[in-house]
C-alpha positions as CSV (number, residue, x, y, z in Angstrom):
1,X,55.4,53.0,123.8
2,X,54.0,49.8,122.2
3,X,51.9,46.8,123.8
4,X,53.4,43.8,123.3
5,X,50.2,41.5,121.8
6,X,51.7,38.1,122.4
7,X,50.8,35.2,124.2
8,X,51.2,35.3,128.5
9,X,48.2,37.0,128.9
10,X,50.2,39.7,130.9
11,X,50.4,43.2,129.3
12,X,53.7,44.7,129.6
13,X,55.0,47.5,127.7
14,X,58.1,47.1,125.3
15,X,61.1,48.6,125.9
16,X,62.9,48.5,122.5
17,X,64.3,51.0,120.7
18,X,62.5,52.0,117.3
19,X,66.3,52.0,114.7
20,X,64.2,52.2,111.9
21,X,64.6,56.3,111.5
22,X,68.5,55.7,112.4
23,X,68.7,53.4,109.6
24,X,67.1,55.9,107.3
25,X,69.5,58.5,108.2
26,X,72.7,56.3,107.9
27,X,71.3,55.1,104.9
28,X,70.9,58.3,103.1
29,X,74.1,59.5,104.9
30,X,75.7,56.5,102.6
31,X,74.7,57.9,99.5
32,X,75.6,61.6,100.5
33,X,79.1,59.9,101.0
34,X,79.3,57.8,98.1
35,X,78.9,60.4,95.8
36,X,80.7,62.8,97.7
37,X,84.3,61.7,97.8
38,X,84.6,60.8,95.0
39,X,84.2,64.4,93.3
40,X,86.6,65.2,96.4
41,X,89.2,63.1,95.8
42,X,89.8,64.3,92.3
43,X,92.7,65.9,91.6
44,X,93.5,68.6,89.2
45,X,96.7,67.7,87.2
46,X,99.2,71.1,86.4
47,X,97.4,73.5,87.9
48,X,99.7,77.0,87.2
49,X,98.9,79.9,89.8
50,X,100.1,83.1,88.3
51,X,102.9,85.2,90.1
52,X,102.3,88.9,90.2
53,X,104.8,91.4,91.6
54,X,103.6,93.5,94.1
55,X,103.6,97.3,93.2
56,X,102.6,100.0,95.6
57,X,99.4,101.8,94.4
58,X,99.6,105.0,93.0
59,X,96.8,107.7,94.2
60,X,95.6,109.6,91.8
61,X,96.7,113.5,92.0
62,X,93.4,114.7,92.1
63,X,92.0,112.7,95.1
64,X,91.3,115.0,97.7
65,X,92.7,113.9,101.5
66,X,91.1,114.9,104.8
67,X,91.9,114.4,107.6
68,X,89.3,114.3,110.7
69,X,89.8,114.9,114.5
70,X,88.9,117.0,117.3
71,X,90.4,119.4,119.9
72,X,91.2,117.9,123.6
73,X,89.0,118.1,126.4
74,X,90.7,121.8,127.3
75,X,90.6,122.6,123.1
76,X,93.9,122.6,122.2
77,X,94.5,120.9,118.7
78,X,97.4,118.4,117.7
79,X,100.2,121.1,117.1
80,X,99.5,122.7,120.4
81,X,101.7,122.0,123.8
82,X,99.9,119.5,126.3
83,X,97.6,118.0,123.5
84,X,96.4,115.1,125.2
85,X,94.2,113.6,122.4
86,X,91.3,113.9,120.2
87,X,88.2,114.2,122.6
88,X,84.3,113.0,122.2
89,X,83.7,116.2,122.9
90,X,86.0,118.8,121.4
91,X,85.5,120.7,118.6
92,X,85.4,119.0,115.1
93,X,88.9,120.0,113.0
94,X,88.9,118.7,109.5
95,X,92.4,119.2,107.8
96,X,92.2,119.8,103.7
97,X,94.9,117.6,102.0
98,X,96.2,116.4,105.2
99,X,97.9,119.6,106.2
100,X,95.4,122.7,105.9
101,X,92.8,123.3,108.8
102,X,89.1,124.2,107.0
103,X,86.0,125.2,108.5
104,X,82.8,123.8,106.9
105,X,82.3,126.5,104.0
106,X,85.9,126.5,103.4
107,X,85.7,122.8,103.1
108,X,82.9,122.9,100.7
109,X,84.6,125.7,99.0
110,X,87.4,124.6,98.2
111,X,86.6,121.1,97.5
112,X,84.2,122.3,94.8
113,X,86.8,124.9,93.4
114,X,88.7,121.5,93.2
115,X,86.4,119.2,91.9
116,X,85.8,122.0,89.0
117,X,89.3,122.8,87.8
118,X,89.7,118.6,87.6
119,X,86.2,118.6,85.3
120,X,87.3,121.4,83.2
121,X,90.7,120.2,82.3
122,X,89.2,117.0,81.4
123,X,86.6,118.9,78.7
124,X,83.5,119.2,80.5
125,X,81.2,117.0,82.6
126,X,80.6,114.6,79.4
127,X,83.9,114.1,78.6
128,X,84.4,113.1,82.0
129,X,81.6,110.7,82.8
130,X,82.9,109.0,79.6
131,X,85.6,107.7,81.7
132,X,84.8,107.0,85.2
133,X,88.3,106.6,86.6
134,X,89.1,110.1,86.0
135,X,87.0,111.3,88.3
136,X,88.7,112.2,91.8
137,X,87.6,110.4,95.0
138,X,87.5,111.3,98.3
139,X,89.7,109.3,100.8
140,X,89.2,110.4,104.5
141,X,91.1,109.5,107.4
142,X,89.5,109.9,110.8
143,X,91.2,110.1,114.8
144,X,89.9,106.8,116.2
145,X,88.3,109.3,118.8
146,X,86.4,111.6,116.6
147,X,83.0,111.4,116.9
148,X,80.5,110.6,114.2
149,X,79.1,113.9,113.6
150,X,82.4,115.5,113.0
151,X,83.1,112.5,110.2
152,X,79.2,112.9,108.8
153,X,79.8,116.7,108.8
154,X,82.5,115.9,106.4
155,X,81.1,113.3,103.9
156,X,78.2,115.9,103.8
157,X,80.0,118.6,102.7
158,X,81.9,116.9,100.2
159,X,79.0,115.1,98.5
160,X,77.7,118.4,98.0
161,X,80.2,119.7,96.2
162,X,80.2,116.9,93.7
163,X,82.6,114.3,94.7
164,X,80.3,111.3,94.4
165,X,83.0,108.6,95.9
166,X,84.4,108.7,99.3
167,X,86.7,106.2,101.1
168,X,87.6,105.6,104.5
169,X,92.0,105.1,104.9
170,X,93.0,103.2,108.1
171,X,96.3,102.4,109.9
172,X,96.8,98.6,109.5
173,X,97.0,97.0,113.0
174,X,100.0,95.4,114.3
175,X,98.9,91.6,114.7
176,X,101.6,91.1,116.8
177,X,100.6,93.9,119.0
């Protein structure tokens, strides 16, 4: 607080408000705006958006799909009566292409086998690497109750038979759900 020094003789403190910082700050708040709007208010004259059509996408035939869940609580897998849903802790089940149950060597097996007859048909590891987009991904879909290992089991296994991209593929969610 500040003295007041004038005359009376009595000291009493002053009670004002100190506007000089607000006055600085609507100040420079002023200039902000004046420069602002009008670089805002400009308007772009015959702006064309392009139209696309929308076309589905087309995988590529040599992608490799797979497919990750577990047994039930009692170990019974999807195709089985009474299978009440992938479990935390059930057994890991890893489907090659979607359709065909693997164990881990078979999945590294025949993912490699896979990954070879694409590389050969294309001429050769240099002849692919010349064009990146030739070389098959990986594109996994996993239960929304499988756990992690099951799903790190199978990137593992796949990375070390060569495929150096992998995807995740989910269901889209109903917003309206």
């Amino acid at each position: 607080m500040a003295i007041s020094a004038g005359g009376g003789g009595s000291e009493t403190p002053m009670s004002d408000i100190n506007t000089t910082p607000l006055v600085d700050v609507m100040l420079v708040l002023l200039i902000i705006f004046l420069i602002a709007v009008p670089v805002a208010i400009q308007t772009i004259e015959e702006l064309e958006i392009p139209v696309f059509e929308s076309t589905e996408s087309k995988d590529k035939v040599e992608n490799l799909l797979l497919t990750v869940t577990t047994t039930d609580s009692e170990g019974r897998t999807a195709g089985d009566p009474g299978y009440t849903g992938a479990a935390r802790d059930g057994e890991c089940r890893v489907y090659f292409n979607n359709i065909t149950p693997v164990t881990s060597q078979e999945l590294y097996d025949k993912a490699f086998e896979r990954l070879d007859n694409v590389v050969q048909r294309e001429g050769g590891i240099e002849a692919i690497m010349q064009d990146p987009e030739k070389i098959p991904q990986v594109h996994i879909r996993g239960d929304v109750d499988a756990p992690w290992r099951c799903v790190a089991g199978t990137i593992f296994n796949v990375q070390a038979a060569g495929y150096p991209t992998i995807g995740f593929i989910s269901n889209p969610v109903d917003p309206n759900a």
